[in-house]
C-alpha positions as a printed NumPy array, in Angstrom:
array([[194.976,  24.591, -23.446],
       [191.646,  22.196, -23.625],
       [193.09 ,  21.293, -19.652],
       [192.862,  24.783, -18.627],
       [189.013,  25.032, -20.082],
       [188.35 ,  22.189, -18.091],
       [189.743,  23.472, -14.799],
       [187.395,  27.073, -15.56 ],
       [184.342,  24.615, -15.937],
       [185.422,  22.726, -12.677],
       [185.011,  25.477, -10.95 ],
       [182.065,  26.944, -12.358],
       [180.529,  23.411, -11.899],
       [180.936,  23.809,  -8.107],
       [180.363,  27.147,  -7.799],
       [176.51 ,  26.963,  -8.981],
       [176.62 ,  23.132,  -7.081],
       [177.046,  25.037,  -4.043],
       [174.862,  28.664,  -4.522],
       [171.288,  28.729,  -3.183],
       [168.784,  28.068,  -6.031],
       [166.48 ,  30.717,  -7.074],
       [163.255,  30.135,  -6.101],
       [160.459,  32.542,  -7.977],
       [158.164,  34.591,  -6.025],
       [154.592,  33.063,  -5.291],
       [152.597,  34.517,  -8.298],
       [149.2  ,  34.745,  -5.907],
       [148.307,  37.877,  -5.403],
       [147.356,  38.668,  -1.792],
       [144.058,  40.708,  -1.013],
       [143.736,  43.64 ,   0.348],
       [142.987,  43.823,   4.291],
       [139.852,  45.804,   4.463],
       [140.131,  48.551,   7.105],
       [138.657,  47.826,  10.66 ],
       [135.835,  49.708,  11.117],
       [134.451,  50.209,  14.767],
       [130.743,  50.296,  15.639],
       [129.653,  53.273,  18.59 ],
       [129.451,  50.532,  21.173],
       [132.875,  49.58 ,  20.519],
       [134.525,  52.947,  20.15 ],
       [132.64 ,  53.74 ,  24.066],
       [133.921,  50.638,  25.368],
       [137.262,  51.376,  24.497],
       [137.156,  54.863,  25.763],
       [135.791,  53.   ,  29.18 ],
       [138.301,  50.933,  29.315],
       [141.271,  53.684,  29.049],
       [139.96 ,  55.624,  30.982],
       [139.794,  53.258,  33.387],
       [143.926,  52.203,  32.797],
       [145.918,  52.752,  35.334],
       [149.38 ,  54.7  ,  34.655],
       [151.085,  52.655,  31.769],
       [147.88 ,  50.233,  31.361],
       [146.772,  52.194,  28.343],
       [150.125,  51.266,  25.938],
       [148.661,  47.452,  26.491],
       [145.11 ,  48.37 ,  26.287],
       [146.24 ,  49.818,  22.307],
       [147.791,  47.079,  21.62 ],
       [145.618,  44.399,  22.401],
       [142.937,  46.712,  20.359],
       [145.01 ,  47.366,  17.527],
       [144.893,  50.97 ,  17.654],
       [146.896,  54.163,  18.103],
       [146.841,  56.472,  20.404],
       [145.832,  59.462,  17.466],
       [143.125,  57.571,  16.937],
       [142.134,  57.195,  20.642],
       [142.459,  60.829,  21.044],
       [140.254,  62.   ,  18.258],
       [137.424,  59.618,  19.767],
       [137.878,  61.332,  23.105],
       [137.702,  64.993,  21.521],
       [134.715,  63.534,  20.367],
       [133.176,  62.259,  23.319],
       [133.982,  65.537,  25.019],
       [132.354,  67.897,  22.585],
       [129.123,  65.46 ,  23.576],
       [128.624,  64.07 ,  20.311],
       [128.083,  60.303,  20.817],
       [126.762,  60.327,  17.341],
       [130.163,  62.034,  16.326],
       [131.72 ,  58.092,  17.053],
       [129.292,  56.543,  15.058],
       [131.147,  55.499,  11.622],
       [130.909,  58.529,   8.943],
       [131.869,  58.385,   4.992],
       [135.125,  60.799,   4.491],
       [134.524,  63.814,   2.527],
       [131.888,  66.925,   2.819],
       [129.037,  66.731,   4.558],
       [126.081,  67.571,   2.157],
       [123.507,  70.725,   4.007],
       [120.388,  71.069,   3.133],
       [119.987,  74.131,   0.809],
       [118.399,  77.236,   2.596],
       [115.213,  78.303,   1.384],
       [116.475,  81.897,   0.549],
       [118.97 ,  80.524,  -1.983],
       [116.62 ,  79.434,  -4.639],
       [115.097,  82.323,  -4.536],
       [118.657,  84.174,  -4.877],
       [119.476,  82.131,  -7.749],
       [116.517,  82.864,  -9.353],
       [116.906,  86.852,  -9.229],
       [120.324,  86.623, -10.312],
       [119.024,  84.779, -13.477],
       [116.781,  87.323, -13.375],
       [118.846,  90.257, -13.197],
       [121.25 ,  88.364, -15.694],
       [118.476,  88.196, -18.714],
       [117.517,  91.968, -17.573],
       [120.915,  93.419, -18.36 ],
       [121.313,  91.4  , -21.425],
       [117.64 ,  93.12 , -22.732],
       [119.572,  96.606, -21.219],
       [122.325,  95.763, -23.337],
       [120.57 ,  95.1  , -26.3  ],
       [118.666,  97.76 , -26.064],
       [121.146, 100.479, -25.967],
       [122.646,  98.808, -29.358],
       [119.344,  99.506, -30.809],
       [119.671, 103.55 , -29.588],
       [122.582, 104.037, -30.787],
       [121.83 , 102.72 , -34.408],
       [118.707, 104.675, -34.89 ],
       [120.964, 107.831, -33.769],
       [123.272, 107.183, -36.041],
       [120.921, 106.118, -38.512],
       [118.957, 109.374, -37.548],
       [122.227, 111.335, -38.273],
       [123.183, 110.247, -41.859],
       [119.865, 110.75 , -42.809],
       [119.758, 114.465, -41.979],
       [116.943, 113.898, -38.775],
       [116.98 , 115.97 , -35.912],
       [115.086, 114.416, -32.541],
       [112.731, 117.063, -32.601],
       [112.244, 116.629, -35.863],
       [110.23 , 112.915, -35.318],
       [109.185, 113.934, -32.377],
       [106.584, 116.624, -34.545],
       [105.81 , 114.307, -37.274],
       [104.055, 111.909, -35.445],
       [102.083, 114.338, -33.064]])
């Protein structure tokens, strides 16, 4: 019996003698590439120089740049719509207008017209108590109406 244990660990023994060792992953934590960003200058140079690439030039010409052909093609929709400043580098998200002169002056009626119908409102809560009120106590209209002339 203790023979046969022996033989098991044998060949465990040379079974982990001859498996790779496990090496643990390098714990440093690797930055984040920043994203290229192009300057005008660069973007027209490169727009130059495919347009000067002869048939099957231009694959090479993206490569050596780095770039893909989307992005090639939205600075030459860009170029043709005669925007140079359109290539310049822009922050993503909307584009903040100026406010027109007209809307402050719209957002102040509509306050306006907002505190109006609240007075409106107000007011016809008021009418309709002193009717009532008018009512229980036996008044007719006409009668205050000839009491104070």
């Amino acid at each position: 019996m203790k023979h046969r244990t022996d033989k098991v660990s044998a060949q465990l023994e040379h079974q982990t003698a001859s498996a790779p060792t496990f090496q643990a992953p390098d714990p440093e934590v690797v930055a984040k590439p920043q994203r290229r960003r192009f300057t005008a200058e660069e973007k027209q140079r490169i727009l130059d120089e495919a347009d000067a690439c002869a048939h099957g030039e231009l694959e090479a010409l993206l490569r050596g740049e780095g770039l893909h052909y989307s992005t090639l093609r939205q600075w030459c929709r860009a170029r043709e719509k005669g925007a140079f400043e359109a290539l310049r580098n822009q922050k993503p998200g909307p584009v903040a207008s100026e406010a027109h002169p007209a809307e402050a002056r719209v957002a102040e009626l509509e306050r306006e017209n907002q505190r109006l119908k609240e007075e409106l409102t107000k007011a016809k809560i008021i009418i309709d108590v002193q009717k009532k009120v008018s009512e229980l106590l036996g008044l007719s209209p006409q009668d205050e109406s000839s009491e104070t002339s």
